[in-house]
N, C-alpha and C positions, 0 to 999 in steps of 0.2 A: 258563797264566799265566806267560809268560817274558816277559825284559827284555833289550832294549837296551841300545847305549851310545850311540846316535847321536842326533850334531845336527842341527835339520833346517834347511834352506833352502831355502825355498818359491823362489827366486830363480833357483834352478838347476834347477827340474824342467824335463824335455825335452818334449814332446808323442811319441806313438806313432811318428807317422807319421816321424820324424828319427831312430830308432832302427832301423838295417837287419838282416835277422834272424840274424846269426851274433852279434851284440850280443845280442839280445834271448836267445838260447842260451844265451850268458853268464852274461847275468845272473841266470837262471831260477837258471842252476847255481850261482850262489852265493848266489842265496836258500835252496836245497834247503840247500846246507852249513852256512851258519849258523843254521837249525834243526834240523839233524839230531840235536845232542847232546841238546836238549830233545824231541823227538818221540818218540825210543827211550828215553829216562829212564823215563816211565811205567810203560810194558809192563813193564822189567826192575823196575823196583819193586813192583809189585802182582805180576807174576808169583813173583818171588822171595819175596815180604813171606807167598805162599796155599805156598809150597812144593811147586811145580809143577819136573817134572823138567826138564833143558835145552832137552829136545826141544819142550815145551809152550809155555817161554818163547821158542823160537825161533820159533815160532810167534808167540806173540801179537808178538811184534817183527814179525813179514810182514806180519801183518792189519794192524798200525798204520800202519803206511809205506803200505799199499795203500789202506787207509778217509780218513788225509790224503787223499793224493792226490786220489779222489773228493769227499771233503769241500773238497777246495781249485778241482777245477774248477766244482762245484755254485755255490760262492762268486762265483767271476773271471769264470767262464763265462757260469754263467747260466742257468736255468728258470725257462719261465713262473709269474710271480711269486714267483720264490725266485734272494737271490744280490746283494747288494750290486752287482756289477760292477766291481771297482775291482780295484788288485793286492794280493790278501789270501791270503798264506798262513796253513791252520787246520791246528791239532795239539791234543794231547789236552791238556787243561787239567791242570793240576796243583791246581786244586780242587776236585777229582772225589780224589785219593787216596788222601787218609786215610779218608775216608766206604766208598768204594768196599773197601776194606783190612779193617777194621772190618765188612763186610757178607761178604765172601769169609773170612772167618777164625770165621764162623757154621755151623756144621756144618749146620742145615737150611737155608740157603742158600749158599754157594761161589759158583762161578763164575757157575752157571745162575742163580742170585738175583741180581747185579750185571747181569748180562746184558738180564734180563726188567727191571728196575729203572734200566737205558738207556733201553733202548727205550719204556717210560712215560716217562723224563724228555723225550726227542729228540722226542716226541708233543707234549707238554706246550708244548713252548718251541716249537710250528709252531702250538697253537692262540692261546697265548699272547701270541704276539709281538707283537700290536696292543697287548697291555693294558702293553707294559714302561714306553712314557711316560708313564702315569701311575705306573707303579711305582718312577721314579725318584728321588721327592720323597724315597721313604724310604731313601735309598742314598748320602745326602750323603758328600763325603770323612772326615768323623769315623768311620762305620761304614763307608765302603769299605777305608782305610788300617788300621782295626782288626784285620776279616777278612783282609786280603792276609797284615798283619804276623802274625796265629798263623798263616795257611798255611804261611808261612816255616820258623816256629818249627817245627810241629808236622816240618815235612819232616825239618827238622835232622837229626831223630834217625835218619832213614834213611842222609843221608849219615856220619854219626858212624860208626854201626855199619860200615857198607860199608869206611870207610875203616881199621877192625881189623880186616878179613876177613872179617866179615859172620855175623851169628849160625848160630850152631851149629855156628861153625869151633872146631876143638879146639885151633887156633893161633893163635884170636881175641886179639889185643892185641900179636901181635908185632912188633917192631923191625921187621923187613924191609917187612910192610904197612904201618905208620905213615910207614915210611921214601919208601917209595913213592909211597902217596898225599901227603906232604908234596912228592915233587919236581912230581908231577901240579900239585900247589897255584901251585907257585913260576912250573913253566913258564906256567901260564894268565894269574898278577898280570906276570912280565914279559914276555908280548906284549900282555896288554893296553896295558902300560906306554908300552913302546919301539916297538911297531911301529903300523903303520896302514892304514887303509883294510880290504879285508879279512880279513888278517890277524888283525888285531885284534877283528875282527867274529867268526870262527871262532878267536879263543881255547881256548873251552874244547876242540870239536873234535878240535884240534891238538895240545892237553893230551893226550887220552885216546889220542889215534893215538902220543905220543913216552911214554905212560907206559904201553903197550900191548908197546912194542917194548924198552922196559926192563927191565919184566915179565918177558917172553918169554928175557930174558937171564938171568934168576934162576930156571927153569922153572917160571914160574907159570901159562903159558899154555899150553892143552891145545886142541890144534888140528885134531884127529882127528874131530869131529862136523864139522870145516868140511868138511872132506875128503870123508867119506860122504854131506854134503848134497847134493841136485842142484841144478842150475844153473836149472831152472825149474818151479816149479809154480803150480797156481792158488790163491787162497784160498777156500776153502768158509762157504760161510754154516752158523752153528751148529756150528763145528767139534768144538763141547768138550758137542754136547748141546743141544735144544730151553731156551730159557729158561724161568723160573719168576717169576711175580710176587707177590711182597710188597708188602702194603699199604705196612707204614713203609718199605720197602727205597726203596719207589716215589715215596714223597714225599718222603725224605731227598734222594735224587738230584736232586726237582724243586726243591727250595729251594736245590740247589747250579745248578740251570741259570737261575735268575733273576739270582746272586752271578754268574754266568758272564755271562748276556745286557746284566747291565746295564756289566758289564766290557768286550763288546762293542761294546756303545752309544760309549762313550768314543773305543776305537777306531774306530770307525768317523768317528765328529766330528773327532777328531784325524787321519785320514788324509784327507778332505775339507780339513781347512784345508793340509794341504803340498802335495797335488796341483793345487787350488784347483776343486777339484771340488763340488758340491751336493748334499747329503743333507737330502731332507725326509722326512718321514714315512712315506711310501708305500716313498722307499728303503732307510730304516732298518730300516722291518719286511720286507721282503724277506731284509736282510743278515741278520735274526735268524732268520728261517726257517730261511736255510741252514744256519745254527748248529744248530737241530732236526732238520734232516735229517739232517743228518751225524753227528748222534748218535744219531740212529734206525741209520741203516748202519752208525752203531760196532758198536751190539749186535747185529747182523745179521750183521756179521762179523767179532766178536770182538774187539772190541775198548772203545772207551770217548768218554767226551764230548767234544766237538770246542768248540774257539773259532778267534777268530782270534790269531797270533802276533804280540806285539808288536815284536820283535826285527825280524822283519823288514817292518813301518810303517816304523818306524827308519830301516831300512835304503833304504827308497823314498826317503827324503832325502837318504842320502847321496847315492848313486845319481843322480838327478835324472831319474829314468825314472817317467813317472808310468802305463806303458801297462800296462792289465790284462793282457795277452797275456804278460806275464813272467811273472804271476803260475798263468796258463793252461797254459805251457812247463813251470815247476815242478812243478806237480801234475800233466802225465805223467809226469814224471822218478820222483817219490815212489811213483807207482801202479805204477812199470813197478820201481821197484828191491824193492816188496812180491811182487812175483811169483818173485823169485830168493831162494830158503832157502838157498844158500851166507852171504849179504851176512848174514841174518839168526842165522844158526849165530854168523858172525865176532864179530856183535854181541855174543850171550850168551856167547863167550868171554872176554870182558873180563874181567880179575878181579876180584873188589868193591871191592879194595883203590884201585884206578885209578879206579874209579867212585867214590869215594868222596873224595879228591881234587878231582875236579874237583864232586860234589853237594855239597861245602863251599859251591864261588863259585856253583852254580845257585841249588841252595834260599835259602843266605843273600841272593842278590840279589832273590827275592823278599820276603822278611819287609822288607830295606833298602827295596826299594819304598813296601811299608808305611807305614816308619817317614816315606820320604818325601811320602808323601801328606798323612799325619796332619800335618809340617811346612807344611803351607800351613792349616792348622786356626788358629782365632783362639782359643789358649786363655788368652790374658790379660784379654782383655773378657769370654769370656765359660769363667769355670770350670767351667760343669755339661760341658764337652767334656770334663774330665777325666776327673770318675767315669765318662761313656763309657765311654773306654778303658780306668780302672783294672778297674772291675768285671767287664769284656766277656772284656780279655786275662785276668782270674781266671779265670773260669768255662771259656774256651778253652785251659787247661791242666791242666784237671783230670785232664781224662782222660790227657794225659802225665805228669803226675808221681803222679797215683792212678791207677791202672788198676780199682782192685776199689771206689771210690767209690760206685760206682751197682752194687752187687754184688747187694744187698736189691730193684732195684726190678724191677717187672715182665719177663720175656726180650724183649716183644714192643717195648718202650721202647730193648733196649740200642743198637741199632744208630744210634738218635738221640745217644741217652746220651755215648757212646762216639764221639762225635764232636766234637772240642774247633773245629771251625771251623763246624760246625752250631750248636752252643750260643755260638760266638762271635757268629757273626751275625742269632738270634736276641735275644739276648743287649741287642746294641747298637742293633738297630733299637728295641727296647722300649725302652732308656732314653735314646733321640732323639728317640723321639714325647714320652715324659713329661717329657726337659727340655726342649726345644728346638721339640716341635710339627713340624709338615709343611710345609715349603717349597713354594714355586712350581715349575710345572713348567720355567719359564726359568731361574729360577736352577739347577735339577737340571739341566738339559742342558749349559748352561756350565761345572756343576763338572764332571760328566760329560769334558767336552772336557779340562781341568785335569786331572782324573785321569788321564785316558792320559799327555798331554803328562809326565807326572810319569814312567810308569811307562817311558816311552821316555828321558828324559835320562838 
């Protein structure tokens, strides 16, 4: 669930065949860049958040980069009957990680629980995917813009911490990190500012590569595992261990691949109107499948649930290339840079502090999404939108500012419990039906198409 900044102009898309393929290289290659800083956020987040040593997160950073990939050509590419077709780069959602965090931080479940708890949801959202347009009615922008906005919030507090050095530093809160991540901040608001095209589009990137190298000038940076990694290896399926399924682990994650699919939905409508391409039914649920497959392959190979990136839809606009084959170019690039553990050591070298810096402007732009989704809400006609929100954003911060809340209720409840975007979006779908009732499936698809449009400006 990453964001844009582009504008689109349907005016300017190219057709394929005017795109010659050192272009079309190109442009792959800076689709790959401007979501690289969101693809690896994940992994280093949930890896770090379970206290998993370098080596492990260096890993899950290769499986991620390698399972995009796959999940990106399944999308662009195409299997029979799975796969939008269009140029859709997929990466690990970021509504998958408080849930996912919360389940790995379960002592009778870890890694192998999130894992087996994919692979049900990636199942789930291949059988599913016919039934998501009728599922849309109950996903109006009041309850889409609620859920985005606590994902936001709920993230905050990873990048907060990150950007003090990251819990259990015994130097957590120093000057130098604050210092740090505040230039990481600055560099990222003035290229957004001042520069453009893609520059601008790889802001954050750019941030973490100039506050990498600042770092490294203060010896923050420990470059000794990049060193002893090698240059090539494969990823293994099950690297960390056969998976384990949990009932609630299993349907915590399916309730978060609906919040994803119908996220999807959006995107997909919304890249159909810049391309000026056709999405009906039959293509819609294809694009959702491949959204299940790839998240079936996340926990197959270690990894986690797949969408499509919004950032770069976006970026199809600016671009005015509307040929899948970028999108196809990209995800070998991503499959081919998960097979090199050097790229990925480099990665988990970051210091948190730099990470932290830059998961200010990631995480905050999505809650900001939220906030702008909820702005196209009519809550002057009609006030029961409010308590939506008010009530929804409560109950989705519980679990942030109470941790021991749900201390008394059953162990087999907590991994629900303890999910402030899980009770978010139960939450508000419940008090949508009871004030507001169930919409049309037309008017669901058009806000649908408004949601993304939103999440892309």
């Amino acid at each position: 669930m990453d964001h844009g900044s582009a504008q689109i102009s349907p005016a300017r898309i190219v057709p394929a065949t005017r795109v010659p393929p050192v272009a079309l290289g190109l442009l792959a290659l800076q689709h790959v860049l401007v979501m690289y800083a969101g693809a690896v956020a994940v992994p280093l987040i949930v890896g770090r958040a379970l206290g998993l040593p370098p080596e492990q997160v260096a890993m899950l950073v290769s499986a991620d980069l390698f399972a995009c990939g796959l999940a990106t050509l399944i999308q662009s590419w195409g299997l029979p009957g799975i796969g939008i077709r269009m140029p859709v780069m997929m990466g690990v959602t970021f509504a998958a990680v408080t849930p996912m965090i919360a389940l790995g931080t379960n002592p009778a479940l870890g890694l192998a629980g999130i894992y087996g708890a994919v692979i049900v949801a990636g199942l789930f959202a291949l059988l599913a995917a016919p039934l998501v347009g009728r599922l849309l009615p109950l996903f109006p922008p009041v309850v889409t813009g609620t859920v985005i906005l606590v994902i936001g919030i709920s993230l905050m507090r990873v990048g907060v911490n990150w950007a003090a050095g990251g819990l259990g530093n015994p130097r957590y809160g120093a000057l130098l990190y604050l210092g740090l991540a505040l230039f990481v901040l600055l560099v990222i608001l003035g290229l957004t500012r001042y520069a453009r095209g893609f520059i601008a589009s790889a802001s954050v990137l750019i941030g973490i590569v100039v506050g990498m190298a600042a770092a490294g000038a203060f010896g923050l940076v420990d470059l000794s595992r990049v060193a002893t990694a090698p240059w090539f290896d494969v990823v293994r399926p099950f690297a960390f261990g056969a998976p384990t399924f949990d009932l609630v682990a299993s349907l915590t994650l399916c309730l978060v691949m609906v919040v994803v699919m119908i996220e999807s939905t959006g995107m997909f409508l919304a890249l159909a109107e810049i391309t000026g391409e056709t999405v009906d039914a039959a293509r819609l649920i294809r694009g959702l499948r491949a959204d299940g497959l790839g998240t079936v392959l996340g926990g197959v190979f270690n990894t986690f649930p797949y969408t499509a990136f919004s950032q770069n839809i976006g970026l199809v606009g600016v671009t005015g290339v509307r040929s899948r084959w970028v999108a196809v170019i990209g995800g070998v690039v991503m499959l081919v840079l998960g097979l090199i553990p050097k790229l990925a050591a480099l990665v988990e070298a970051v210091p948190p502090c730099i990470l932290g810096g830059a998961g200010l402007v990631m995480f905050g732009m999505v809650a900001a999404t939220g906030t702008r989704i909820l702005g196209a809400v009519d809550f002057a006609a009609n006030r029961n939108n409010l308590f939506v929100v008010a009530v929804s954003v409560g109950f989705g911060l519980i679990p942030l500012v109470a941790p021991a809340f749900f201390k008394q209720m059953p162990d087999v409840l907590h991994p629900l419990l303890e999910s402030g975007i899980l009770l978010t979006a139960l939450s508000a779908v419940s008090l949508n039906l009871f004030f507001n009732g169930l919409g049309s499936r037309a008017d669901a698809r058009a806000a649908a198409a408004r949601l993304a449009h939103a999440a892309e400006a």
